[in-house]
mmCIF file of the C-alpha atoms, coordinates in Angstrom:
data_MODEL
# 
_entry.id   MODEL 
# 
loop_
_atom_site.group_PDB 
_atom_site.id 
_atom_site.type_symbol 
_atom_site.label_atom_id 
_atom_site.label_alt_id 
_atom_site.label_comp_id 
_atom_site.label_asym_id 
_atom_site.label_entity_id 
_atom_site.label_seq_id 
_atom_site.pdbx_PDB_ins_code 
_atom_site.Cartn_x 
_atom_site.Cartn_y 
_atom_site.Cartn_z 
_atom_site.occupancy 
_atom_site.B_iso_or_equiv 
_atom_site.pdbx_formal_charge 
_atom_site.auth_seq_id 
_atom_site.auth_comp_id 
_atom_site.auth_asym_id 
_atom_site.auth_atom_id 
_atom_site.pdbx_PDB_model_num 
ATOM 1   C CA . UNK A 1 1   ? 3.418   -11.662 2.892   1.00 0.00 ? 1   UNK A CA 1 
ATOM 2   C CA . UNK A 1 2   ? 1.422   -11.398 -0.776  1.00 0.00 ? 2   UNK A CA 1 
ATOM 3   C CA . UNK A 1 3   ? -0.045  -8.127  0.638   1.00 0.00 ? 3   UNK A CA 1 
ATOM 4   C CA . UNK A 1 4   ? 3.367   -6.514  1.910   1.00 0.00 ? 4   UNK A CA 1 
ATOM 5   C CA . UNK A 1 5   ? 5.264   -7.309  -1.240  1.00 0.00 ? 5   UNK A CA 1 
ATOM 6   C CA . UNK A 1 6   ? 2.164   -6.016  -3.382  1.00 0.00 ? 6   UNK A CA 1 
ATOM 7   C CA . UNK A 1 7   ? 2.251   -2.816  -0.986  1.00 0.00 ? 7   UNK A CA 1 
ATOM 8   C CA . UNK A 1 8   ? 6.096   -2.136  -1.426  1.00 0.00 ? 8   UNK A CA 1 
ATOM 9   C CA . UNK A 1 9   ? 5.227   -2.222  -5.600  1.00 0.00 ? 9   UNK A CA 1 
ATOM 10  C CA . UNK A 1 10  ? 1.992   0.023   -5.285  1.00 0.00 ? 10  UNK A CA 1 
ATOM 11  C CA . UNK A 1 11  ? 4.095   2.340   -3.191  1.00 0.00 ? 11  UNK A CA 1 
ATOM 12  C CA . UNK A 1 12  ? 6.979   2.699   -5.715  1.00 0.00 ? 12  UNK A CA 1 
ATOM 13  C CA . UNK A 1 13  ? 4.665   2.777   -9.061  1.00 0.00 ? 13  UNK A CA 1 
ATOM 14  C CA . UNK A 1 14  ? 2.813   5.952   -7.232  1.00 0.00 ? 14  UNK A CA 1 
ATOM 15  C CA . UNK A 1 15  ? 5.417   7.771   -5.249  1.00 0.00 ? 15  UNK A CA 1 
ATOM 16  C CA . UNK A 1 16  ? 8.447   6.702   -6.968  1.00 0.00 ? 16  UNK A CA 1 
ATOM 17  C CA . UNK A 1 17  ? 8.326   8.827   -9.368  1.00 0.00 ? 17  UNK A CA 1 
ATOM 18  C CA . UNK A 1 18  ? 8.768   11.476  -6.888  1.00 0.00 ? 18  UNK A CA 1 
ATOM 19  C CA . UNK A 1 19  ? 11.642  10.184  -5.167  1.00 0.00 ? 19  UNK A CA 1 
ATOM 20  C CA . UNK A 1 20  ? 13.316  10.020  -8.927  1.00 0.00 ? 20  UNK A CA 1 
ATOM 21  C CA . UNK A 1 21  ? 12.705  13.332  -9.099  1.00 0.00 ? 21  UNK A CA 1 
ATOM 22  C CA . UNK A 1 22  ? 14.433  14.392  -6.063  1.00 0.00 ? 22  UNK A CA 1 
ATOM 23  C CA . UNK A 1 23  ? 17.497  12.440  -6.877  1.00 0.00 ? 23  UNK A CA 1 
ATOM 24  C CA . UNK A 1 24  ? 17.112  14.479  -9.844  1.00 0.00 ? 24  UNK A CA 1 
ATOM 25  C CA . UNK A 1 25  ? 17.072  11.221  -11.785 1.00 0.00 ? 25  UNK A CA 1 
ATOM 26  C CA . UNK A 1 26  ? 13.664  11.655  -14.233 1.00 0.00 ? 26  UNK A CA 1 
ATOM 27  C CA . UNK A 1 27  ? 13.162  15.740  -14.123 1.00 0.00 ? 27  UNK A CA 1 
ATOM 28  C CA . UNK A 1 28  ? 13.359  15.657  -18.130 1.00 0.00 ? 28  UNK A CA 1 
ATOM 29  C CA . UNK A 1 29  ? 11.359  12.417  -18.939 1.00 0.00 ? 29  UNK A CA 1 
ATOM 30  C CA . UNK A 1 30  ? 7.945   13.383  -20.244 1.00 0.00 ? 30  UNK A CA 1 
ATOM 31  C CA . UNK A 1 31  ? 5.131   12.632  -18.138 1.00 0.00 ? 31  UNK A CA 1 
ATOM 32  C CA . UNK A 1 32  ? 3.824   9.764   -20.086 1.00 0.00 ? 32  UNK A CA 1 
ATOM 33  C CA . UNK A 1 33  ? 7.080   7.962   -19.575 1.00 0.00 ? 33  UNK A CA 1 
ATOM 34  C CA . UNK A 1 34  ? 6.728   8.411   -15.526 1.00 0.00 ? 34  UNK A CA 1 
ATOM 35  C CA . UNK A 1 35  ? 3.243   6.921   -16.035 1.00 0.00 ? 35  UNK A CA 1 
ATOM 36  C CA . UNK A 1 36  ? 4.120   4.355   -18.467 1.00 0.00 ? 36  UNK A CA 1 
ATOM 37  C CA . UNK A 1 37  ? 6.872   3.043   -15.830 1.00 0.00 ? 37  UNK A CA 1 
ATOM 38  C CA . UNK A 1 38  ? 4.300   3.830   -12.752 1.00 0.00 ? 38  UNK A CA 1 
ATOM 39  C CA . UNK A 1 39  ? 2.077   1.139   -14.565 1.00 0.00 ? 39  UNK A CA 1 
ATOM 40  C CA . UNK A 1 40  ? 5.594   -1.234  -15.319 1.00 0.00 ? 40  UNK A CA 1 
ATOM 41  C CA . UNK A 1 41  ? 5.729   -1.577  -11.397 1.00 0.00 ? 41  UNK A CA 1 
ATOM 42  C CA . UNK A 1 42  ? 1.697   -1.566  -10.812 1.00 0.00 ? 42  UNK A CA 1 
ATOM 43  C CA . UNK A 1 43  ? 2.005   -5.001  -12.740 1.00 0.00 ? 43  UNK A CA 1 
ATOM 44  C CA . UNK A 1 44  ? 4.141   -6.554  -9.978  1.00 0.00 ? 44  UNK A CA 1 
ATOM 45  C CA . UNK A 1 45  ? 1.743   -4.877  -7.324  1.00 0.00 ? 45  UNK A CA 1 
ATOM 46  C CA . UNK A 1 46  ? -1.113  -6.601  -9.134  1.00 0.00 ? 46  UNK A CA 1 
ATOM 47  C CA . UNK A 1 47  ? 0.923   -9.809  -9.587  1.00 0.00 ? 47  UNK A CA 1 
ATOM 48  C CA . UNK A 1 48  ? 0.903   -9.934  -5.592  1.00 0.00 ? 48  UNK A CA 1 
ATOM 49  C CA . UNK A 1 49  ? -2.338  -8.588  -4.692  1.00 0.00 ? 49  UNK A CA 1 
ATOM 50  C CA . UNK A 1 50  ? -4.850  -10.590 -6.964  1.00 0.00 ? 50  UNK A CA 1 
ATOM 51  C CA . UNK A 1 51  ? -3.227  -14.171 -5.503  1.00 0.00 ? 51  UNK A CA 1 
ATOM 52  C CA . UNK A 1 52  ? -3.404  -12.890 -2.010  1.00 0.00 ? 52  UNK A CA 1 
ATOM 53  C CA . UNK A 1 53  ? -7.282  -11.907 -2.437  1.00 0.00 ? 53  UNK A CA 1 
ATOM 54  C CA . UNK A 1 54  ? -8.065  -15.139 -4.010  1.00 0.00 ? 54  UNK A CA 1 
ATOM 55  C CA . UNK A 1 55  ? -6.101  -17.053 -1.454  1.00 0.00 ? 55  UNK A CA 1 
ATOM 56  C CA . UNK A 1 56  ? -7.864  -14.995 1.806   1.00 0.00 ? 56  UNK A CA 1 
ATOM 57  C CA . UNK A 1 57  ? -11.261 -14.561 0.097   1.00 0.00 ? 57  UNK A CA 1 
ATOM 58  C CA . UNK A 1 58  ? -14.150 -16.517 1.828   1.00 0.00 ? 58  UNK A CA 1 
ATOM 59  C CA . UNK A 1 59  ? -15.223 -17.110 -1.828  1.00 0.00 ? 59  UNK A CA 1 
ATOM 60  C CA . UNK A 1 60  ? -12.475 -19.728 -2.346  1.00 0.00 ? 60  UNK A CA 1 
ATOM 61  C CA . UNK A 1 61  ? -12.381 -20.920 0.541   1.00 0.00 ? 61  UNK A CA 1 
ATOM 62  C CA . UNK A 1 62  ? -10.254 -18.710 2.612   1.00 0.00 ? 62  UNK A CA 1 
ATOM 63  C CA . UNK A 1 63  ? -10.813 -16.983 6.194   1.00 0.00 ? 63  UNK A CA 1 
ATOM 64  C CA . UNK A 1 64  ? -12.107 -13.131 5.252   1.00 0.00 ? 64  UNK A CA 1 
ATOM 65  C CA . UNK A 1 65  ? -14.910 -11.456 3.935   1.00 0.00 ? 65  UNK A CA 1 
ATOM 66  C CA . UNK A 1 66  ? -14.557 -8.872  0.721   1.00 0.00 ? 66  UNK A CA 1 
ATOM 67  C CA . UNK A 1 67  ? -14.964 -6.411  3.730   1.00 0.00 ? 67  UNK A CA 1 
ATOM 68  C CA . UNK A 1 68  ? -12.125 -7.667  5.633   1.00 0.00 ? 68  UNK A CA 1 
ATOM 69  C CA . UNK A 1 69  ? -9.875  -8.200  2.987   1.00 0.00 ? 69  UNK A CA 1 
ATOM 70  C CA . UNK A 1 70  ? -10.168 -4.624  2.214   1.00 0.00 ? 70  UNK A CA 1 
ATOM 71  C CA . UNK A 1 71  ? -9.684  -3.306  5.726   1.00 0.00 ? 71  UNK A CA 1 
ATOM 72  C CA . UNK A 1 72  ? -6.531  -5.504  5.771   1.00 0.00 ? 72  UNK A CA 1 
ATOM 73  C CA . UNK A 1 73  ? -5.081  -4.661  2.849   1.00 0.00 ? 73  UNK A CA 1 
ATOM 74  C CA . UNK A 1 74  ? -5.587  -0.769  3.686   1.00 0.00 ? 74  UNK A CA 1 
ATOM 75  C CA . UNK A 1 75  ? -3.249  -1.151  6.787   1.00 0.00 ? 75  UNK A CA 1 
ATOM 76  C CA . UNK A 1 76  ? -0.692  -2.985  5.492   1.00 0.00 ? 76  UNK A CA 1 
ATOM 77  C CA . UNK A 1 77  ? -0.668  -0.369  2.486   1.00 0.00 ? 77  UNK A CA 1 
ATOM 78  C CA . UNK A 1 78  ? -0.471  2.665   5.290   1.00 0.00 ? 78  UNK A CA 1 
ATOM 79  C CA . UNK A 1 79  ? 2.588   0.269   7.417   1.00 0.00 ? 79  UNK A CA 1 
ATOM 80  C CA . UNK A 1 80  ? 4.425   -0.231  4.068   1.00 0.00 ? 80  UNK A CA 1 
ATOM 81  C CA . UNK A 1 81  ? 3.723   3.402   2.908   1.00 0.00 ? 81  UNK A CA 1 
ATOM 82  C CA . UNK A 1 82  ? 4.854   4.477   6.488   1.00 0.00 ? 82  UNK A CA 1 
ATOM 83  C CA . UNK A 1 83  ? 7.958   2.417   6.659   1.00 0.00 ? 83  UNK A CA 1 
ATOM 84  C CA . UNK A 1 84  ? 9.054   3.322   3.195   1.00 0.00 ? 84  UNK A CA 1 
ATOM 85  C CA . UNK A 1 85  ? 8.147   7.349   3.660   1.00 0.00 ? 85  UNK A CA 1 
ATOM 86  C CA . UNK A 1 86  ? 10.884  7.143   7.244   1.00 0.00 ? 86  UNK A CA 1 
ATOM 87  C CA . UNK A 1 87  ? 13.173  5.223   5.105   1.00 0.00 ? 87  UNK A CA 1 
ATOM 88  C CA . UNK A 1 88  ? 13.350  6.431   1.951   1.00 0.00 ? 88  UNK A CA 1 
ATOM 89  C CA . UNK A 1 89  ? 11.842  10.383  1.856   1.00 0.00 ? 89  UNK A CA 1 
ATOM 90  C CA . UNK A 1 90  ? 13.277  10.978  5.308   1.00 0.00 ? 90  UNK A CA 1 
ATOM 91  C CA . UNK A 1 91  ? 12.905  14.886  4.812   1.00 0.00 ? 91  UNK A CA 1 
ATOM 92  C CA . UNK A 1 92  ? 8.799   13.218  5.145   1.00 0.00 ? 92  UNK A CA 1 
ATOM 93  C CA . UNK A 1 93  ? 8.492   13.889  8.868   1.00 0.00 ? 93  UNK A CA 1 
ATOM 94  C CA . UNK A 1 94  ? 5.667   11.907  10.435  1.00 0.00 ? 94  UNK A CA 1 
ATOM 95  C CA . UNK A 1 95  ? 4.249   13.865  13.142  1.00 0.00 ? 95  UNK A CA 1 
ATOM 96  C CA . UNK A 1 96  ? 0.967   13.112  15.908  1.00 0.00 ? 96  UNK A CA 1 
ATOM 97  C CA . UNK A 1 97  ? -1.914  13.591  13.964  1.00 0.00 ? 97  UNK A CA 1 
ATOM 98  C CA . UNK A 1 98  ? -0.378  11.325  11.833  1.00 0.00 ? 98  UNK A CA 1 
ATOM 99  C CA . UNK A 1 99  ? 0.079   8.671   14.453  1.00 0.00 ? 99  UNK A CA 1 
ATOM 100 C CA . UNK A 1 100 ? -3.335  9.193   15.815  1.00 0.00 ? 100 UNK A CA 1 
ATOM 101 C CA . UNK A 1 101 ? -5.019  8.648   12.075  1.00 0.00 ? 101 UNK A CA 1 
ATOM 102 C CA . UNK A 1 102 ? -3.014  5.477   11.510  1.00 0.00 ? 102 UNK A CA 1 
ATOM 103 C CA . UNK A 1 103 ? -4.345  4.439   15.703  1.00 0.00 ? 103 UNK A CA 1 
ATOM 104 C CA . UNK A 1 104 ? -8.262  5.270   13.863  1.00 0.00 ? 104 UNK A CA 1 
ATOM 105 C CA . UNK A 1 105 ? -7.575  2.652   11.068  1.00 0.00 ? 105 UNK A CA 1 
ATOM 106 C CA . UNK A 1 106 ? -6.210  -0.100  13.163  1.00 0.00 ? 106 UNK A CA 1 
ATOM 107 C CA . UNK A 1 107 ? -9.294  0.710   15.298  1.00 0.00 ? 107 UNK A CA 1 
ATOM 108 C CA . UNK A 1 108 ? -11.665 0.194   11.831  1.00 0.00 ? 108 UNK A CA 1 
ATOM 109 C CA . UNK A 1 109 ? -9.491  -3.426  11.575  1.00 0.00 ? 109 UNK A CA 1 
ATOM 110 C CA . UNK A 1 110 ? -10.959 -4.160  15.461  1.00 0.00 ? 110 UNK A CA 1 
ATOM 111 C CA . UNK A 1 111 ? -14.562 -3.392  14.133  1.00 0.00 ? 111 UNK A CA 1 
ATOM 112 C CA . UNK A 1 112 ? -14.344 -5.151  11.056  1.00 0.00 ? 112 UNK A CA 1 
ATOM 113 C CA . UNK A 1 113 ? -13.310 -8.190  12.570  1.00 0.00 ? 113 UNK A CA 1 
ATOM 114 C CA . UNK A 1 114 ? -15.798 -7.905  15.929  1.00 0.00 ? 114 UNK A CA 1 
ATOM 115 C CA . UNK A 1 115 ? -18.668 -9.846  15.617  1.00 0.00 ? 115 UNK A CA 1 
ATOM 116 C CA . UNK A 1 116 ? -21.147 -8.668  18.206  1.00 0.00 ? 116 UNK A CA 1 
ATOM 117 C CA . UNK A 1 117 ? -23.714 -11.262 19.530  1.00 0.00 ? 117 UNK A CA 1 
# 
């Protein structure tokens, strides 16, 4: 849950700013305000993220390697990123190829986590 809510903050600090823009909300702030409240939100995502490392790392304690953690965190990023893009930029369209690259990283979660004997 730590890594979705992170996600749904990273997502807004770095394509936020775009939606705003479509609304037509920020097309006169200057650039360094967009990245000044990019970095606002970021905070949050980092205010998720780090506890959910620390909590899954096998360093203190938890169930995943640095490896796996990664792996993990990069789907849930692409589900969240996915989810928000059909919801919220639905002009986005999300076609096959698409589909197919999200099917290759779930596929790099398999390996990650398959231990071969």
């Amino acid at each position: 849950m730590l890594l979705i809510v992170s996600n749904v903050f990273m997502t807004f600090a770095w394509y936020g700013n775009l939606k705003l823009t479509q609304m037509k909300i920020n097309v006169d702030w200057p650039l360094i305000l967009i990245i000044l409240s990019s970095w606002g939100m970021a905070f949050f995502e980092y205010s998720f993220m780090i506890p959910a490392n620390r909590i899954g790392s096998q360093i203190n304690g938890g169930p995943f390697s640095l490896m796996q953690l990664k792996i993990i965190q990069e789907v849930v990023s692409l589900t969240v990123f996915t989810v928000i893009v059909a919801t919220v930029f639905k002009g986005e369209p999300i076609r096959w190829n698409h589909l197919v690259s999200f099917v290759f990283i779930l596929l790099a979660v398999v390996f990650a986590f398959w231990h071969p004997r």
